[in-house]
C-alpha positions in Angstrom: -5.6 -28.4 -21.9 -4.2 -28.7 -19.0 -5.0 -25.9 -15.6 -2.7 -25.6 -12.5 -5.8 -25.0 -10.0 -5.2 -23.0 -6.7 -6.2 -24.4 -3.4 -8.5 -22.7 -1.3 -7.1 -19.5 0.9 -5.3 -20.3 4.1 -7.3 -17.7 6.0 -10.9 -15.9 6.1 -8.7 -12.9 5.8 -7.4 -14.5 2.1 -10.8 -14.8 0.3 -11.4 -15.0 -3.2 -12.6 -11.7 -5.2 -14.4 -11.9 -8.4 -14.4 -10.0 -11.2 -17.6 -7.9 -11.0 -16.3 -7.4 -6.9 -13.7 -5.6 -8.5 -14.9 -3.8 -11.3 -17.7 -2.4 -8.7 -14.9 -1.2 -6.4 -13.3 0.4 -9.1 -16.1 1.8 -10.6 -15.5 0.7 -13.9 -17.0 -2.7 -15.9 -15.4 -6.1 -16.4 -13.6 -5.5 -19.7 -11.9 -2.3 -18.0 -10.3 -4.5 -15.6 -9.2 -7.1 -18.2 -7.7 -4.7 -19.7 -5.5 -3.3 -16.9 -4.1 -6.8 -16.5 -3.3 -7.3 -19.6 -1.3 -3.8 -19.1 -0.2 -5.1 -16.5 -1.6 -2.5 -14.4 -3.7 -5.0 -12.2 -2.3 -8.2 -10.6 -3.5 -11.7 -12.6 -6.2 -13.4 -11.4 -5.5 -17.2 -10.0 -6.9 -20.0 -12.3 -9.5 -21.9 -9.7 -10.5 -24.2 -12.9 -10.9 -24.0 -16.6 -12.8 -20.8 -16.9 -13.3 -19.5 -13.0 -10.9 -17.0 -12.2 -10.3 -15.2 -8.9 -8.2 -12.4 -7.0 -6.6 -12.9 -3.9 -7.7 -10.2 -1.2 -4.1 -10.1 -0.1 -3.1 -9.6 -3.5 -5.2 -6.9 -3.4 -4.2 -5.2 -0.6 -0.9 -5.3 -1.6 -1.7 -3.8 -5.3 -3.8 -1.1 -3.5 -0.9 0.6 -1.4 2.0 -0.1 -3.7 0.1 1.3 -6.9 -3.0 3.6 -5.9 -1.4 5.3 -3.1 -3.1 3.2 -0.1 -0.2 3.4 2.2 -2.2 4.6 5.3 -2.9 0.7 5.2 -6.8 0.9 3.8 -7.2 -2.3 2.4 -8.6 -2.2 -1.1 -12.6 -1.6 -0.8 -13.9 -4.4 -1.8 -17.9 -4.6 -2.0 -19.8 -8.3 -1.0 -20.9 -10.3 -3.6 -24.3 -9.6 -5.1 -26.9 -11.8 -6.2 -26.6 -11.2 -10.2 -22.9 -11.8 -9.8 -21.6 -14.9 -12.5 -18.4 -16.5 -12.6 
């Protein structure tokens, strides 16, 4: 099976957000935020491999304002990386 991986984000301002970053920001588990991309209510994650899968923060942002109502330009809250956090 064949992948098309991404290359790393231009900028510091373009990192990578896992799943469990978002699901924490949106308050809501893993499987909750599957689903809303398979709706089509989330943007896809990028393929960095076989079976890791991230967000871009840009990608983000943009999702946030257009869809949630962030148009005083918050950027979509995203919380660091903990230590239990898996791919």
């Amino acid at each position: 099976m064949h992948v098309d991986v991404v290359d790393p984000p231009a900028t510091p301002a373009d990192e990578f957000i896992s799943l469990q970053q978002i699901a924490r920001a949106l308050k809501c588990n893993a499987a909750t935020v599957m689903r809303m991309v398979a709706r089509g209510d989330l943007p896809a994650p990028l393929p960095l491999g076989l079976r890791r899968k991230r967000w871009l923060r840009s990608q983000l942002n943009a999702w946030w304002a257009t869809v949630l109502g962030g148009q005083d330009g918050s950027p979509f809250p995203i919380a660091p990386p903990e230590p239990g956090d898996f791919d």
